[in-house]
C-alpha positions as CSV (number, residue, x, y, z in Angstrom):
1,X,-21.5,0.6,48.6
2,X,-20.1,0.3,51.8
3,X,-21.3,-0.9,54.9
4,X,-22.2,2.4,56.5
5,X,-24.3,3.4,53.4
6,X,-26.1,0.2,53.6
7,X,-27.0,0.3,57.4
8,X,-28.1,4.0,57.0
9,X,-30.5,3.2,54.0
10,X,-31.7,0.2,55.7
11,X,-33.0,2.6,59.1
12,X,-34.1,5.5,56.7
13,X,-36.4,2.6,54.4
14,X,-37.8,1.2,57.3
15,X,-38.4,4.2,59.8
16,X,-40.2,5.2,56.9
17,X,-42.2,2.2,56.6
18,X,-43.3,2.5,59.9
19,X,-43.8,6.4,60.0
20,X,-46.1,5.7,56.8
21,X,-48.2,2.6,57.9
22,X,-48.7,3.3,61.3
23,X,-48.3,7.3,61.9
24,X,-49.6,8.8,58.3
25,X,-46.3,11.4,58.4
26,X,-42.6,12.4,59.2
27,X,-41.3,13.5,55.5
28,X,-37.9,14.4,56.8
29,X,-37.5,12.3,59.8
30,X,-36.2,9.0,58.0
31,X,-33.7,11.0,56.4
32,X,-32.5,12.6,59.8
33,X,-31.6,9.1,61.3
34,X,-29.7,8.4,57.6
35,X,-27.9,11.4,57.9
36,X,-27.1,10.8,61.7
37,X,-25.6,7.2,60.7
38,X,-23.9,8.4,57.3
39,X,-23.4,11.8,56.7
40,X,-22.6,11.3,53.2
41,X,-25.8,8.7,52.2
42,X,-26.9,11.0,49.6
43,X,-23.4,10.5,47.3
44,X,-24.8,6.7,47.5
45,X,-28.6,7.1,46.9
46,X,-28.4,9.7,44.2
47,X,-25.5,8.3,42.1
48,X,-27.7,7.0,39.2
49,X,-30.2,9.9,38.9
50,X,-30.4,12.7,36.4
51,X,-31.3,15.6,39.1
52,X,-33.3,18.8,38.2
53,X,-33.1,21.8,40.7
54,X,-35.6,23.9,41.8
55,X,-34.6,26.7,43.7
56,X,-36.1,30.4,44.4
57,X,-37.9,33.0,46.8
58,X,-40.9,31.8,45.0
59,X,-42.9,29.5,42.8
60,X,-40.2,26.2,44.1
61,X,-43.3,23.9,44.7
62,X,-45.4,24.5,41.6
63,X,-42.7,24.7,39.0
64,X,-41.7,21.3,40.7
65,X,-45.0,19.9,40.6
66,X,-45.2,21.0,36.8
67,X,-42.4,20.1,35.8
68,X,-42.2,16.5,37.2
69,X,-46.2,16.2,35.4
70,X,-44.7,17.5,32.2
71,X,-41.6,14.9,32.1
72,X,-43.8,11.8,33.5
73,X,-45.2,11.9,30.0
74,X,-41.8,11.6,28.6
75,X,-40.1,9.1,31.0
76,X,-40.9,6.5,33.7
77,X,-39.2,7.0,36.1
78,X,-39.2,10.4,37.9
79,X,-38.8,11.1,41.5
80,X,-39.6,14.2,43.7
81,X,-40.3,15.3,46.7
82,X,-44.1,16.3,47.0
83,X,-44.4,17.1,50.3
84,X,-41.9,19.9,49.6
85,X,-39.4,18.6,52.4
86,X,-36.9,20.6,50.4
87,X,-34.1,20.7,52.9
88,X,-31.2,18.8,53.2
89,X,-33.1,15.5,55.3
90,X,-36.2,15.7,53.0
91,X,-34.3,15.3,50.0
92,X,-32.3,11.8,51.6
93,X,-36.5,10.7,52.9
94,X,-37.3,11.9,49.0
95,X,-34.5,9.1,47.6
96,X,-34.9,6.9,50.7
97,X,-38.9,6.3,49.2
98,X,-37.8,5.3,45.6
99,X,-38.3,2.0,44.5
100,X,-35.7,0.4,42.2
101,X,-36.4,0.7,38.7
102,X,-34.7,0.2,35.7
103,X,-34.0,2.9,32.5
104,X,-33.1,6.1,32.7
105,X,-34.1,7.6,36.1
106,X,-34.9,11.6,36.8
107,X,-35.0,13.4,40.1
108,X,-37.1,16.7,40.0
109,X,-36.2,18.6,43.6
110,X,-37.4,21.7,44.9
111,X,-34.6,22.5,47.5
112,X,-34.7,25.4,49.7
113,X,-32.3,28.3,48.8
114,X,-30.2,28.1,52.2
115,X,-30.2,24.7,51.8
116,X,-28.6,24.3,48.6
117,X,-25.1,24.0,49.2
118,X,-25.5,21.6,51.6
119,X,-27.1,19.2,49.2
120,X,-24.4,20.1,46.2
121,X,-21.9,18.7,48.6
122,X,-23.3,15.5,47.7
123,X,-25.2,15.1,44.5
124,X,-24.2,16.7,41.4
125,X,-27.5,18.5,39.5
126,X,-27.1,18.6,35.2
127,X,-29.7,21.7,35.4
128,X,-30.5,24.3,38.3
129,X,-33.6,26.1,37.4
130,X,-33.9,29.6,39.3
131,X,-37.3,31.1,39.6
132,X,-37.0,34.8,41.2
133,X,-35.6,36.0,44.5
134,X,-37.7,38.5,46.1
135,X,-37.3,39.8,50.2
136,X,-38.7,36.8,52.2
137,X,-37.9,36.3,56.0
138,X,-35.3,38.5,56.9
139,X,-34.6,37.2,59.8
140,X,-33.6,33.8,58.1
141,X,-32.0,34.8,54.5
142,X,-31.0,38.3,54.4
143,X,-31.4,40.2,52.1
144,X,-32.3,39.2,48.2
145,X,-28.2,39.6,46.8
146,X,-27.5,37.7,50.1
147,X,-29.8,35.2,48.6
148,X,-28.4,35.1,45.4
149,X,-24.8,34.4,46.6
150,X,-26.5,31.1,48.5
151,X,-27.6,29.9,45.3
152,X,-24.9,30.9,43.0
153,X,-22.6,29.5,45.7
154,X,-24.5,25.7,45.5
155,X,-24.7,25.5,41.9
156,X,-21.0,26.4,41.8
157,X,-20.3,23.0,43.4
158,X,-21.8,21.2,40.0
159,X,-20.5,24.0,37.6
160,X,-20.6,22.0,34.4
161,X,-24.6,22.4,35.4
162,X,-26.5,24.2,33.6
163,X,-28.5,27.3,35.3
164,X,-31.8,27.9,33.6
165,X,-32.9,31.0,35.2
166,X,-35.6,33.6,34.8
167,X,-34.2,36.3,32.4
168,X,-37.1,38.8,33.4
169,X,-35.1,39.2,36.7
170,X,-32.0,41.3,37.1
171,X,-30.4,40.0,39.7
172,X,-30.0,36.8,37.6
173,X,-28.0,38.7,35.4
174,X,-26.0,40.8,38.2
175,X,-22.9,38.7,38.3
176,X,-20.9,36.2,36.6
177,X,-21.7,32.5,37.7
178,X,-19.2,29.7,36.6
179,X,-22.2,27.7,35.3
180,X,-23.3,28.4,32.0
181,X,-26.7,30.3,32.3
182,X,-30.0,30.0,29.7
183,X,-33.0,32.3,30.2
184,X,-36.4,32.2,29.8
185,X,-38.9,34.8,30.2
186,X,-41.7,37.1,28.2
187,X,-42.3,39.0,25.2
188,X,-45.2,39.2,24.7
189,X,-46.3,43.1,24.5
190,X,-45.2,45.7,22.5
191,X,-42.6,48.2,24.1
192,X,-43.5,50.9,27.2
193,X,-41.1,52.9,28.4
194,X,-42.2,52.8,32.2
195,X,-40.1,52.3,36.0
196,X,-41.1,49.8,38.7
197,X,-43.2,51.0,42.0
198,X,-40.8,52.6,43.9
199,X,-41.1,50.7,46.9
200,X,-40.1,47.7,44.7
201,X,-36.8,45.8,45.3
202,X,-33.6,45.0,43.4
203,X,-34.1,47.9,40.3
204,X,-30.8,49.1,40.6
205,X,-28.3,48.4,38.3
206,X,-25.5,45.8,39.1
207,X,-22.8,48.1,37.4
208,X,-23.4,51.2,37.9
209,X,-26.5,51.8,40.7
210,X,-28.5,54.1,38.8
211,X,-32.1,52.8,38.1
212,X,-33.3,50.8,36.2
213,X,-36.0,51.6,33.6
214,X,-38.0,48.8,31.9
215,X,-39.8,48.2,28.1
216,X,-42.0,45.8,29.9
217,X,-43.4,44.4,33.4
218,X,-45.0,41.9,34.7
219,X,-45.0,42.7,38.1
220,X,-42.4,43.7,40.8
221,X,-39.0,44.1,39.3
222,X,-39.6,41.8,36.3
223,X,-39.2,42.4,32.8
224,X,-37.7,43.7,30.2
225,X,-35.5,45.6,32.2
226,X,-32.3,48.0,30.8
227,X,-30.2,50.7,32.5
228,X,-30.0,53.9,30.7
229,X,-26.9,54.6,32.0
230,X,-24.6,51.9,31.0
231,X,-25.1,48.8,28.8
232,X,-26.3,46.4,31.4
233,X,-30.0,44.9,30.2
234,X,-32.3,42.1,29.9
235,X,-30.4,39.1,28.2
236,X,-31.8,37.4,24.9
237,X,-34.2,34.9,25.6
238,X,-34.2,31.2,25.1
239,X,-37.4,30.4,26.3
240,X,-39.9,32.8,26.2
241,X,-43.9,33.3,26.8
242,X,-44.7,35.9,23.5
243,X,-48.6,35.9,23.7
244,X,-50.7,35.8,26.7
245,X,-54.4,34.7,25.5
246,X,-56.4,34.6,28.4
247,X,-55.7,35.2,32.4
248,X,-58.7,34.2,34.8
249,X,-58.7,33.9,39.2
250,X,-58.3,30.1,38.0
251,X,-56.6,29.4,34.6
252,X,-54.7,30.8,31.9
253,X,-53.6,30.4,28.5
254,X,-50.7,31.1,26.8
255,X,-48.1,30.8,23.5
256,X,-44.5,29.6,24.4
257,X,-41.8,29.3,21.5
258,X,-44.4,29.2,18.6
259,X,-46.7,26.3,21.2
260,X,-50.3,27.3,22.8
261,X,-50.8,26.0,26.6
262,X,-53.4,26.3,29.4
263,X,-52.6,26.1,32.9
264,X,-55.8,25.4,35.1
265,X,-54.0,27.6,38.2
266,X,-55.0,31.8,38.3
267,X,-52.6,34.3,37.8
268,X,-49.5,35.8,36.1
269,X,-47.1,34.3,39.1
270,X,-48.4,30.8,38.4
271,X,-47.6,31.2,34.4
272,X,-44.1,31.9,35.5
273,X,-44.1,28.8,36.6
274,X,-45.8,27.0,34.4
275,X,-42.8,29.0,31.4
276,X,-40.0,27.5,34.0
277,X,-41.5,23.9,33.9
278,X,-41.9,24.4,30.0
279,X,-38.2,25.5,29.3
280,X,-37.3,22.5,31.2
281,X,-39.6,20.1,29.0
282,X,-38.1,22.1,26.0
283,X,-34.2,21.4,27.5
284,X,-35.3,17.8,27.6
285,X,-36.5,17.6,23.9
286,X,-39.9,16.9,25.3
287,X,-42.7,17.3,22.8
288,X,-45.2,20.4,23.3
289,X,-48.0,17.6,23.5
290,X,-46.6,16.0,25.8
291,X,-45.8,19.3,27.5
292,X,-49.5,20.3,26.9
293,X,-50.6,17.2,28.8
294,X,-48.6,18.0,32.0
295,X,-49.1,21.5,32.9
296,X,-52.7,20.4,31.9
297,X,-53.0,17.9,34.9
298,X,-55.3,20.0,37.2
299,X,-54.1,18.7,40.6
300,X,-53.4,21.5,42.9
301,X,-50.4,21.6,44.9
302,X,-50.0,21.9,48.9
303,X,-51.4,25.6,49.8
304,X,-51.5,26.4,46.0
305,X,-54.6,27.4,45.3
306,X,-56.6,24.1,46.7
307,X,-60.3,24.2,46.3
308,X,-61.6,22.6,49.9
309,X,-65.4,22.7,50.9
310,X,-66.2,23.4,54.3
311,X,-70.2,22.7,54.4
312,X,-71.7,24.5,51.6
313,X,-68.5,26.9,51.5
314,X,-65.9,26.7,48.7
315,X,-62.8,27.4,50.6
316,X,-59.7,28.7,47.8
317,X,-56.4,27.7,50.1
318,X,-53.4,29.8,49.5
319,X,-50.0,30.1,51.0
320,X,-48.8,33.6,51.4
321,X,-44.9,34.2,53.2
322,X,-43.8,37.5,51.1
323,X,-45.0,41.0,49.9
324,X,-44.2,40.2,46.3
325,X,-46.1,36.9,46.7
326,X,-49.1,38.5,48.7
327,X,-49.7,40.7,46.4
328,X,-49.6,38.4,43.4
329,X,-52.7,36.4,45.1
330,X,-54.4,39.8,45.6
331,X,-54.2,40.9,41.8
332,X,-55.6,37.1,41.2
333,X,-58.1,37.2,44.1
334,X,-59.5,40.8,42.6
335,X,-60.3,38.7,38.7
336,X,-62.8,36.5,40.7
337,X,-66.2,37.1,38.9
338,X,-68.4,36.5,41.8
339,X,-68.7,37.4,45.7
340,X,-66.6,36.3,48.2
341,X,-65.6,36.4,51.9
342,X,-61.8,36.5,53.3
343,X,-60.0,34.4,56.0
344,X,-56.5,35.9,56.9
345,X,-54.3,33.7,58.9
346,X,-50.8,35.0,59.8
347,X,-48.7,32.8,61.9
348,X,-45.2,33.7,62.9
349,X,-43.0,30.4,63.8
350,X,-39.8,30.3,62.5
351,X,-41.3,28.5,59.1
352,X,-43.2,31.0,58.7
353,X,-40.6,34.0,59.7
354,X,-40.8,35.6,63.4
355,X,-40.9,39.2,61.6
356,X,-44.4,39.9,60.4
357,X,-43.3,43.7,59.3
358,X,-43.7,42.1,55.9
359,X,-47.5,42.2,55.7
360,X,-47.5,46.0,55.8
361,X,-45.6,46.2,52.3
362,X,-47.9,43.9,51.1
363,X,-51.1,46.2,49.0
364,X,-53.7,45.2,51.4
365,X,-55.2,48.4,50.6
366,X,-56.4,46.5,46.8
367,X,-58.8,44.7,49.5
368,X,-60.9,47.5,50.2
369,X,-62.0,47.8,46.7
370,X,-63.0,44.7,46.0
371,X,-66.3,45.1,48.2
372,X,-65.8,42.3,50.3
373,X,-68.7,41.6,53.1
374,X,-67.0,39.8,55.5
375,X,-63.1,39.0,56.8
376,X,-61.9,36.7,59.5
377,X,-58.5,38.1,61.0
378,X,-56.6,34.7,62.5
379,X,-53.8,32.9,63.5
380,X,-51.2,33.0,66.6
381,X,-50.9,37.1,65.0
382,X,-54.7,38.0,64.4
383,X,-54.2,41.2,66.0
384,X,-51.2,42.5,64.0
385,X,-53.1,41.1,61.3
386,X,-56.8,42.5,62.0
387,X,-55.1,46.2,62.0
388,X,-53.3,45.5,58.9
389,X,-56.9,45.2,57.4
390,X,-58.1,48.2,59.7
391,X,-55.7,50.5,58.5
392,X,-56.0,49.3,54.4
393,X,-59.5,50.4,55.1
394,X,-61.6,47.7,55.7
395,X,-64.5,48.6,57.8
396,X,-64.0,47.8,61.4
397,X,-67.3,45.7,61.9
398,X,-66.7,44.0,58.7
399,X,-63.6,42.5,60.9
400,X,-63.6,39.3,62.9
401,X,-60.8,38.2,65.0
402,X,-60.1,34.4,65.8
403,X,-56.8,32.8,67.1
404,X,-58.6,29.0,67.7
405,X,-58.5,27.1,64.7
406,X,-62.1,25.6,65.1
407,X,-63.5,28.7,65.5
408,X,-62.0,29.9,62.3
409,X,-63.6,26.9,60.8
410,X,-67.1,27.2,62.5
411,X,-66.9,30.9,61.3
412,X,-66.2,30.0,58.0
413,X,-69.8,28.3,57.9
414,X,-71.2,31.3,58.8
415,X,-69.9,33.7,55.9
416,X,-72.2,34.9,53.7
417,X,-71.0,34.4,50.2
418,X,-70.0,30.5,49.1
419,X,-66.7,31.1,47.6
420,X,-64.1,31.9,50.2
421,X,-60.6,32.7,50.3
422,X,-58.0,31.6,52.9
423,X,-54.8,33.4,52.8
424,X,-52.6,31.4,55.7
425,X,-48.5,31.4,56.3
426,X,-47.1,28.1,56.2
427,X,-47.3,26.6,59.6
428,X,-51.5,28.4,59.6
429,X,-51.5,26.3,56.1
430,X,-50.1,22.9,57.8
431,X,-52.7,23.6,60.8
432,X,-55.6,24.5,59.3
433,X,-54.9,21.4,56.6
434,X,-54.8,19.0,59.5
435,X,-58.0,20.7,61.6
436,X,-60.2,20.2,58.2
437,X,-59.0,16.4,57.9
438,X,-59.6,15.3,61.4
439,X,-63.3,17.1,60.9
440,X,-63.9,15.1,57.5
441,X,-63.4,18.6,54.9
442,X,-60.4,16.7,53.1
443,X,-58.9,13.6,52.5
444,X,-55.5,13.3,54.6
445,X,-53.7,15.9,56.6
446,X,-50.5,16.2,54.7
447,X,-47.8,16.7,56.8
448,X,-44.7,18.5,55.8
449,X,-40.8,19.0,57.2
């Protein structure tokens, strides 16, 4: 180590230590002043770890969460990064905060898909795990091939690393990576000839652009996907989900590779997840009760379906950023068995993505169905997003509009079902988190970035 290293980890430990014990927050700033003194810290930090990837448009922070519950059965000593600080500075505060141990040591990382190759310059992942790429702040990535190349492009740098990659996607299978690939993904109905919604992205095929037709869909473009056209077409499976039990607003249970699992989360975009985190376990040689045990650990994630109560109110917190996402929630919101009211917050900082266009591709409309009393319209956008609403046909006086924070709250006391949901971007998410623990509704206001 030389001395550079050593000064740099020495002002990230103990910036930390004081950001920690006397401010409560600042995940990425103690790997910021690292960086600033050695810009190569990360080669020393992470040089005796096993690292696990986890990249994608969406699903990064469960399937980490998952998947570093799943192998802490297995093995000691696992580190992540929980506050999902998952670029480049986040993941030097994520090694910065690990205390020396000895065995064999794991490092489970969600990283942010633009930020990928930065990190690759310096620490060498053994497996990538790839989740989905769907259109997600334009102004930021691009569009979903331009994506793609990011990742492909960062995984290149470690390309005896193995890419385990959801096989239900196509664009996974759209071009050749140097790493070698394996797939997981479901089977579990009988084939269907059917087509995507045609406002769906990324159903073309790769070879020859015609359309793709699928035997099976979950939902958006995935499945079990094939071009009529040419030969291009779902790849065989490694991993794969082949019965699907039960599906609930708040659980689900399910068979991988021969194994039967529950996952105490709602819907068929957290099971995605959960089958990511799985495969991993199964890459490691985990055993399925050990595996069992982890994706059983019913501790909800940052934004990810968090159960808060506000008064007498059971508040359901969850992070929306992208049509394919939003809509996701919305098919899980509409299995709820009881009343509820809805709290929409739409922010649009640059976390969050400046163009809000997105909400109108998003099937809003599924809302006015669902016979829901009352909706609170928020956020530094409530207008743009109390039209949305208007225009999907919810009535008009069945609309409240609120941009301050504690009246959101105060409103929430006054809804007249007790199960609510909040739908928030990420910085409304971060905000509304820290409101609710200065007023006493949770413990800690988690900060992130």
């Amino acid at each position: 180590m030389g001395i550079r290293s050593y000064f740099a980890a020495f002002v990230g430990k103990t910036s930390q230590w004081v950001l920690k014990n006397f401010f409560k927050g600042g995940s990425s700033l103690p790997g910021k002043l690292a960086l600033s003194i050695d810009p190569h810290i990360l080669d020393y930090l992470a040089k005796d770890y096993q690292v696990v990837v986890v990249t994608g448009t969406n699903g990064k922070t469960l399937t980490t969460a998952l998947t570093v519950n799943i192998l802490r059965q297995e093995f000691d000593n696992v580190l992540t990064n929980p506050t999902g600080a998952n670029m480049v500075q986040g993941i030097v505060s994520t090694f910065l905060s690990a205390k020396k141990t000895n065995g064999k040591k794991f490092a489970v990382l969600e990283i942010d898909e633009a930020s990928l190759s930065k990190v690759t310059e310096y620490i060498k992942p053994e497996l990538f795990v790839f989740t989905n790429i769907f259109r997600d702040q334009m102004d930021r990535y691009g569009e979903i091939y331009t994506t793609y190349q990011l990742i492909v492009d960062g995984a290149a740098k470690s390309p005896t690393a193995t890419i385990l990659t959801n096989g239900d996607s196509p664009i996974f299978n759209s071009i050749d990576t140097v790493n070698p690939r394996k797939y997981y993904g479901f089977n579990h109905q009988e084939d269907e000839e059917q087509m995507a919604h045609y406002n769906t992205d990324g159903v073309l095929c790769p070879n020859c652009q015609h359309i793709l037709h699928y035997k099976m869909i979950t939902y958006a473009n995935l499945g079990k996907y094939y071009c009529p056209n040419c030969d291009f077409h779902r790849p065989a499976l490694d991993y794969q989900l082949t019965n699907l039990k039960n599906m609930t607003n708040t659980s689900a249970e399910f068979t991988i590779d021969g194994n039967d699992y529950k996952l105490e989360v709602g819907g068929m975009y957290n099971i995605y997840n959960a089958l990511a985190a799985t495969a991993v376990a199964e890459y490691y040689h985990v055993a399925p009760e050990k595996i069992r045990l982890g994706l059983g650990y019913d501790e909800k994630v940052f934004g990810r379906q968090e159960v808060i109560t506000i008064d007498d109110k059971k508040c359901t917190l969850v992070l929306v950023k992208n049509p394919v996402g939003l809509n996701q929630v919305i098919d899980m919101i509409g299995l709820s068995p009881y009343p509820f009211s809805l709290v929409c917050l739409l922010n649009a900082n640059y976390a969050d993505g400046i163009d809000v266009s997105w909400i109108w591709d998003g099937d809003h409309e599924a809302f006015a169905d669902m016979g829901i009393p009352k909706v609170i319209a928020g956020g530094d956008r409530h207008k743009d997003m109390a039209l949305r609403l208007k225009v999907a046909g919810i009535p008009e006086e069945d609309i409240t509009e609120m941009q301050d924070l504690d009246a959101v709250i105060n409103g929430i006391k006054q809804l007249p079902t007790e199960n609510v949901y909040i739908l928030a971007t990420y910085t409304a998410v971060l905000q509304l988190r820290k409101k609710l623990a200065e007023q006493g509704h949770m413990q800690g206001g988690m900060t992130r970035g």
